[in-house]
C-alpha positions in Angstrom: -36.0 -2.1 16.8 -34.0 -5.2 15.3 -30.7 -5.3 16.4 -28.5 -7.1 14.0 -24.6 -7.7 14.2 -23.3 -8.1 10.9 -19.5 -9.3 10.4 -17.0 -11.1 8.0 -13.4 -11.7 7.5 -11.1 -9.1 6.8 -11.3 -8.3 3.1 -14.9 -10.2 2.9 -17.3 -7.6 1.5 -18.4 -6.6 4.7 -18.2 -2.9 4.2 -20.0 -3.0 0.9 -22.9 -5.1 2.6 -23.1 -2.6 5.0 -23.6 0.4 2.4 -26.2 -1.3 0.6 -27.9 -2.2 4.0 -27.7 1.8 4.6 -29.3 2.5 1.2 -32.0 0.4 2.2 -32.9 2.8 5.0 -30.8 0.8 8.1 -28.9 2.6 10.7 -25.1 1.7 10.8 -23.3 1.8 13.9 -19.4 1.1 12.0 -17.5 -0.7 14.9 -14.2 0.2 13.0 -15.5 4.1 12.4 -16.2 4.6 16.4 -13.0 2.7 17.0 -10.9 5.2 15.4 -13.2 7.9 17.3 -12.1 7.1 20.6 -8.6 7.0 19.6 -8.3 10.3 18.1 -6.1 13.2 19.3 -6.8 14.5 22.5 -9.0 11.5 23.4 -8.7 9.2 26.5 -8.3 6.2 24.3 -5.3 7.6 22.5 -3.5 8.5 26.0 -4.1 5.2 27.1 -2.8 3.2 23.5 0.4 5.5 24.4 0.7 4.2 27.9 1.1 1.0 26.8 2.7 1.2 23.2 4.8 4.0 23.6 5.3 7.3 21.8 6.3 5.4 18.8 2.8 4.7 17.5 2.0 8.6 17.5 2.5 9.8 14.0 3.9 13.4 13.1 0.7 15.1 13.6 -0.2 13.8 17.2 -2.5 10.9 15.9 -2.1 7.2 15.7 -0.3 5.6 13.4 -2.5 2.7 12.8 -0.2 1.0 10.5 2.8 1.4 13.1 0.4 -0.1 15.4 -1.1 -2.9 13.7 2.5 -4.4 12.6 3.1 -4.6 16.7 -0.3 -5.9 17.8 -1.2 -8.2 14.8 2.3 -10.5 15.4 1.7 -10.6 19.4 -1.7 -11.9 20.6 -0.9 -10.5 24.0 -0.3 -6.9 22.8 -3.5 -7.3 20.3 -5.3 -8.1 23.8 -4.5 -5.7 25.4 -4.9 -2.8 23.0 -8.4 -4.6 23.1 -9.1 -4.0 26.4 -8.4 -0.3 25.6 -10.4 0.0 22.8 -13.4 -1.8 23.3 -14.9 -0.5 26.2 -14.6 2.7 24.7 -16.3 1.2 21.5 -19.5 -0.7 23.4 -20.1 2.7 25.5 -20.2 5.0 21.9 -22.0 2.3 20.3 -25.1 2.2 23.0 -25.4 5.8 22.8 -26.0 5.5 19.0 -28.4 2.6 19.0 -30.5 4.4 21.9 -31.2 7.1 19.6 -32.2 5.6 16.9 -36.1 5.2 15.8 -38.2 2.6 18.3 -39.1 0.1 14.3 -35.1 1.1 12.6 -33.0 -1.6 11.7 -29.9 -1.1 13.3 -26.8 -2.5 11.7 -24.0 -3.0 14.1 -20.8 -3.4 11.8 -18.5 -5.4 14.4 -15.0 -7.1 12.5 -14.2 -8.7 15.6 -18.0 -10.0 16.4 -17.2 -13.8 16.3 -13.8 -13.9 18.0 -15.1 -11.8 21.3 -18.1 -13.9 21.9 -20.8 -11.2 21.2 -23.6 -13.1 19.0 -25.6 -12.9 22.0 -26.4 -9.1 22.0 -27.9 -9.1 18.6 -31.3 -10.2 17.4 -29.9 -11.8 14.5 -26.5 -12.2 12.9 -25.5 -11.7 9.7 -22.1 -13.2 8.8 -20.5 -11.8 5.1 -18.8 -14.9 3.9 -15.7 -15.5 0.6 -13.5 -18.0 0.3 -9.6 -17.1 2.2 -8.2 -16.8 -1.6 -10.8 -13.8 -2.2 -9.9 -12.4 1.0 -6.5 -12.5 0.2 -7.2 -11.3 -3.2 -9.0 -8.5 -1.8 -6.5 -7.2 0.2 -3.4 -7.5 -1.6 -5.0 -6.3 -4.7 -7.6 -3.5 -3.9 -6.2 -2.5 -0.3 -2.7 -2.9 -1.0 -1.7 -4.9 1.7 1.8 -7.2 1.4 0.6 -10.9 1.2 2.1 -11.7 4.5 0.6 -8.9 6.1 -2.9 -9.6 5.0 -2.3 -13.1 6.2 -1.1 -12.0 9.7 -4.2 -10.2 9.4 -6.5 -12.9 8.6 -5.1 -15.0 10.9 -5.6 -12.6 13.6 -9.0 -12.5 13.4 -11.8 -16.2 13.5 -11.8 -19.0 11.6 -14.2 -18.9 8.7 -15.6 -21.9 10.4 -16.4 -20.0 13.2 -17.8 -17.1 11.7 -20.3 -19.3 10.1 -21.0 -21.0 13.2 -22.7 -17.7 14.7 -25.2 -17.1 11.7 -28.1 -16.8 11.2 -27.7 -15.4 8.0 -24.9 -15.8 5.5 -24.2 -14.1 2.3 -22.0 -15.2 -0.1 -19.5 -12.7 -1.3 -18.1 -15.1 -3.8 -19.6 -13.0 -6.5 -20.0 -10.3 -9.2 -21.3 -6.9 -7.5 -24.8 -6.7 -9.2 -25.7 -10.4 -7.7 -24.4 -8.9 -4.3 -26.7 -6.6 -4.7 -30.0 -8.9 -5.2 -28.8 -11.0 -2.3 -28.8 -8.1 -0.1 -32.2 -6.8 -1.1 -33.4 -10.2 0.1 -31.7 -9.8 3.3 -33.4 -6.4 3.6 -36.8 -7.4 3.2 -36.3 -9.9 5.6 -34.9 -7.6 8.1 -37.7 -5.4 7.8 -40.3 -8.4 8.4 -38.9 -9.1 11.1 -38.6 -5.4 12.5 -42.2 -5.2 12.2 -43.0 -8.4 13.6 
């Protein structure tokens, strides 16, 4: 099995990289996706979140309200630390029970946002960092997620440097471009992944 984190500023590509990685034939364990799992109605996660947020980051149907939520925790490092320590535990425990199932020679993708900024390079067999420039980030979000401008700078500001990011790579793909040469690039990684799986 190669374990591979892959990660990337908010509004980098990261999600798409991970899609094609799928289509290759890699297992995905979405950090994000089991995040919102162990916060769902009914879950301990969400009773805890409410503990320390308050009722006011329920919506009308009993769930979180995530955009409630992120306008408290993404202006206040200490509140965005400790709805961390709520949520991530919960996250590492779901995420070893997917990779332990997985096939003895998969590649296992392990889509983690928050990879650089919580020190966890170290668990993976390689990293693979999803890189763009801050103005396509911003870009990104503003125009295709429909984010305000100064929340998807709160946002990217919440989250590593770019500098950083690159820092813990050992591989780096430029999302800087049109789709279809996204695509090539990640065939390349692909191949490589799977060298190395078999290795």
């Amino acid at each position: 099995m190669l374990k591979v984190g892959l990660t990337g500023g908010i509004g980098a590509g990261k999600s798409e990289v991970s899609r094609l990685l799928v289509g290759h034939g890699a297992v995905l364990i979405d950090a994000d996706r089991i995040a919102r799992e162990v916060v769902a109605p009914g879950t301990p996660g969400l009773a805890a979140v409410v503990d320390a947020f308050g009722e006011e980051v329920l919506a009308a149907d009993g769930g979180l309200d995530r955009p409630r939520l992120g306008s408290i925790v993404f202006a206040d490092p200490e509140k965005l630390a400790v709805l961390n320590s709520i949520v991530h535990p919960l996250v590492g425990a779901r995420s070893r029970e997917l990779e332990d199932a997985a096939a003895d020679d998969a590649v296992v993708i392990h889509d983690v946002p928050l990879l650089a900024e919580n020190g966890l390079a170290p668990l993976y067999d390689l990293v693979v960092v999803v890189d763009a420039r801050p103005e396509t980030q911003l870009d990104r979000l503003v125009r295709l997620r429909g984010m305000t401008e100064e929340d998807a700078r709160a946002r990217m500001a919440a989250q590593a440097t770019r500098e950083k990011r690159l820092e813990i790579a050992d591989v780096v793909i430029d999302n800087d471009v049109p789709l279809e040469e996204l695509e090539r690039r990640v065939d390349e990684v692909w191949t490589d992944l799977g060298r190395r799986a078999r290795e």
